[in-house]
C-alpha positions as CSV (number, residue, x, y, z in Angstrom):
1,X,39.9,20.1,3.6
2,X,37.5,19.4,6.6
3,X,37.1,15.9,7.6
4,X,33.1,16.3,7.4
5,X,30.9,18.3,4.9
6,X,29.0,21.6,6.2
7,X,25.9,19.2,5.1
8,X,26.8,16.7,7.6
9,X,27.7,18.8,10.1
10,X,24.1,20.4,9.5
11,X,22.6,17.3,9.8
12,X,24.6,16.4,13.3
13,X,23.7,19.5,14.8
14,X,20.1,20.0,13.6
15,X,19.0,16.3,12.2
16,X,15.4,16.3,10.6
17,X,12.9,14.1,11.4
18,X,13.8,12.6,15.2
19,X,11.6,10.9,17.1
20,X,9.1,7.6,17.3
21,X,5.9,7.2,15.3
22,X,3.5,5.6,18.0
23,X,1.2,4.0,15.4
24,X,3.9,3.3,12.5
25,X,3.1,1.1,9.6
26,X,6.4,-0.2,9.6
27,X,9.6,-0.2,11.6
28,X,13.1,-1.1,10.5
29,X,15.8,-1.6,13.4
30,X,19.5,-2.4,12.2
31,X,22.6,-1.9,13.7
32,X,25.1,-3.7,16.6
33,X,26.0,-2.6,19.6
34,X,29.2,-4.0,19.3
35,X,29.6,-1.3,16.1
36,X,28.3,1.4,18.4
37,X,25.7,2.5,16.0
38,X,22.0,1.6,15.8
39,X,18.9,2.9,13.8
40,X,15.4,2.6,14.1
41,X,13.5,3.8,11.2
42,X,9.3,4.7,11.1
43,X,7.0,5.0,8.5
44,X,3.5,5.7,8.3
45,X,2.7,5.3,4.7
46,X,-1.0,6.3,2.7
47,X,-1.5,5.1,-0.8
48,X,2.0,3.9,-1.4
49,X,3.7,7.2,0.2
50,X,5.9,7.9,3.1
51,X,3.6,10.5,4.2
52,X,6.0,10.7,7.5
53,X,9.2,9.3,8.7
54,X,11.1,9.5,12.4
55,X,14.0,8.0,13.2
56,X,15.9,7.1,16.5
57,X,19.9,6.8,16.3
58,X,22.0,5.8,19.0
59,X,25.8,6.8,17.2
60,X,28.1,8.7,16.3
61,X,27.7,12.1,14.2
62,X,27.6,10.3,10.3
63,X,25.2,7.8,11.5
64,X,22.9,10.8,13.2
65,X,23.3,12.8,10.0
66,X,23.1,9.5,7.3
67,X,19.9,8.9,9.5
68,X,18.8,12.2,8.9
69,X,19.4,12.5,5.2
70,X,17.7,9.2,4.9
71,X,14.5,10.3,6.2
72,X,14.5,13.3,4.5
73,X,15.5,11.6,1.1
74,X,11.9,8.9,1.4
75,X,9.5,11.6,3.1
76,X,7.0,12.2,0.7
77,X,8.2,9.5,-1.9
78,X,6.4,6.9,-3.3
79,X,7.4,3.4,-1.9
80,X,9.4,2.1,-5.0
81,X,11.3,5.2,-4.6
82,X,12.0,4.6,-1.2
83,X,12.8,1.1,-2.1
84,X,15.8,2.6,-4.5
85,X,18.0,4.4,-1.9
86,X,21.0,3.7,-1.6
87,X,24.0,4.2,1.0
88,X,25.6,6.0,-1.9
89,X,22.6,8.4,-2.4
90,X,23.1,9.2,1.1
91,X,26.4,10.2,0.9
92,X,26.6,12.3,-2.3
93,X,23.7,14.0,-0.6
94,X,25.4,14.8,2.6
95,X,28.7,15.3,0.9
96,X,30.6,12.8,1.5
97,X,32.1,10.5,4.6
98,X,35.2,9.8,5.7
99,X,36.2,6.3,4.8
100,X,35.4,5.1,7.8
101,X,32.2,6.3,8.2
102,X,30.5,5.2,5.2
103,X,28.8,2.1,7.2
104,X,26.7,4.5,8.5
105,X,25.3,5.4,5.2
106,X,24.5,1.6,4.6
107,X,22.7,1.6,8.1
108,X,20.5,4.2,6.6
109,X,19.9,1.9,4.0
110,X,19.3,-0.8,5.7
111,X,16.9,0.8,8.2
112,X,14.7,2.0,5.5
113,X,14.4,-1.2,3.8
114,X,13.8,-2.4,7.2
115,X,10.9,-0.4,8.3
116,X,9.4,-1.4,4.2
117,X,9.5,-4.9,4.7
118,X,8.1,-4.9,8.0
119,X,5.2,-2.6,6.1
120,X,5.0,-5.3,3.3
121,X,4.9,-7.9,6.1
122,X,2.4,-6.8,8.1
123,X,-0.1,-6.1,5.4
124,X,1.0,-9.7,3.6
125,X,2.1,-7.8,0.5
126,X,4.7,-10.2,-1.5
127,X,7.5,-8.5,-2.6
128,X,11.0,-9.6,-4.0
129,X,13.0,-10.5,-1.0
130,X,16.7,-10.2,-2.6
131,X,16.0,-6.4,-2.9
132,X,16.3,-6.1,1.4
133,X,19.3,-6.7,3.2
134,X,19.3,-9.4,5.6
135,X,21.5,-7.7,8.7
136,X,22.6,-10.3,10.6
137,X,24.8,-11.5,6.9
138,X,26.2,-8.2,6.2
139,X,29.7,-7.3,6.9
140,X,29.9,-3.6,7.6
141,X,30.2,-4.5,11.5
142,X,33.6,-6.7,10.7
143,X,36.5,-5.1,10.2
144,X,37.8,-6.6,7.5
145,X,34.8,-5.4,5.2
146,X,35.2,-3.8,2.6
147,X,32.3,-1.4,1.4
């Protein structure tokens, strides 16, 4: 069995949706460079929908390939869809990771969630803040976590 999915590897060698959105209604950065892997996540959202998504990724393959599922998983969706992905979506879309790679999937997730607060923050829409991650408390940097 191959160590990555043809779907990953796809997504390595051809990701969707690279690059910066100049005028972005919200941006989501997550990531360490300790870890080795950061995302930047941008959306420009009309009437509730991702009507486009870029994404920069400084990383290894997964987290180039969980970046680019990710975006293409929310483009077009409306935002409490968006709000729903998960780390696990990503990865039964791409396939599957390698134990060791699923934090890259949760960077995906967290980026998104990222990029939506910062959308709900800048517009001063209330939302429930126990549905985003808070980075700087999760533990997928440490080695002893277990995801």
């Amino acid at each position: 069995m191959a160590l990555y999915s043809e779907t990953v590897m796809d997504h390595f060698r051809n990701p969707r949706n690279v690059g910066v959105i100049e005028d972005a209604d919200g941006v989501g950065e997550v990531g360490n460079a300790k870890c080795g892997d950061i995302m930047k996540i941008y959306l420009k959202i009309e009437n509730d929908i991702v009507k486009d998504v870029k994404f920069e990724t400084f990383g290894c393959g997964s987290a180039i390939a969980s970046s680019s599922m990710a975006t293409e998983m929310i483009k077009g969706k409306p935002l409490k869809e968006v709000l729903s992905l998960t780390n696990k979506a990503v990865v039964e879309a791409l396939g599957g990771l390698p134990a060791h790679k699923l934090h890259c999937s949760v960077l995906a997730e967290e980026a998104v969630k990222a990029a939506l607060k910062d959308y709900y923050d800048k517009k001063g829409i209330s939302y429930d803040k126990s549905l985003f991650p808070d980075c700087a408390s999760c533990c997928h940097c440490d080695s002893g976590c277990a995801l």
